[in-house]
N, C-alpha and C positions, 0 to 999 in steps of 0.2 A: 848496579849502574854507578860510576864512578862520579864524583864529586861534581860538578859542572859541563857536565855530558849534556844538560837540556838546551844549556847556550851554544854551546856549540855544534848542536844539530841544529840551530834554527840556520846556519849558515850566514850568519852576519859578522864575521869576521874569520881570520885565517892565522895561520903560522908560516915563516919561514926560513930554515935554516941560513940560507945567504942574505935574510936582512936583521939577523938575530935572535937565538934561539931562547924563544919563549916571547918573544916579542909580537904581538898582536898588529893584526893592519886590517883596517875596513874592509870590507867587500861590497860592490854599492849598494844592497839593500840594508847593510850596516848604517852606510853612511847615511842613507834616508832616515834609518831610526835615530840615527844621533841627530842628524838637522832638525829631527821633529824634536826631540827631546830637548834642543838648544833653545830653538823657539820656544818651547813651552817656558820654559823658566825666564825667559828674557820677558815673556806677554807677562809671567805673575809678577816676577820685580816691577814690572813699569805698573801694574794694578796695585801693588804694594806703597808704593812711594812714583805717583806720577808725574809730580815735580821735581825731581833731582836733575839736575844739570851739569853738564860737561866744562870745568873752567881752563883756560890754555894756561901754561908754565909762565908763573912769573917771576924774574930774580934768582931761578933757578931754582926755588921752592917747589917742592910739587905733594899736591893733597889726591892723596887715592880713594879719599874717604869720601863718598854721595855728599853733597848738601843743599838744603832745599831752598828755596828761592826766599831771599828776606835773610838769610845765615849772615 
């Protein structure tokens, strides 16, 4: 059985020569898994640090970095 032959039999994702060869594209019960997987990690960050907040650009500064309320 060849290297990654299991993911690829579950059918959640495809190839195709005309949108680039080797290039991977969801298929939609792909995309259900990635949305489940996106959620998941977004519910543990917010469980991990439940106060971080989003601040708007000031001055042209911009902080990418989480900071907790009181920083």
């Amino acid at each position: 059985m060849p290297r990654g032959f299991a993911v690829w039999s579950l059918g959640l994702f495809d190839t195709d020569p005309l949108m680039g060869a080797g290039l991977p594209y969801w298929l939609p019960d792909g995309a259900a898994v990635r949305y489940a997987l996106e959620e998941y990690v977004r519910d543990a960050e917010r469980r991990a640090v439940p106060d971080t907040v989003v601040r708007q650009v000031l001055d042209g500064v911009r902080s990418t970095a989480p900071r907790k309320l009181g920083e």
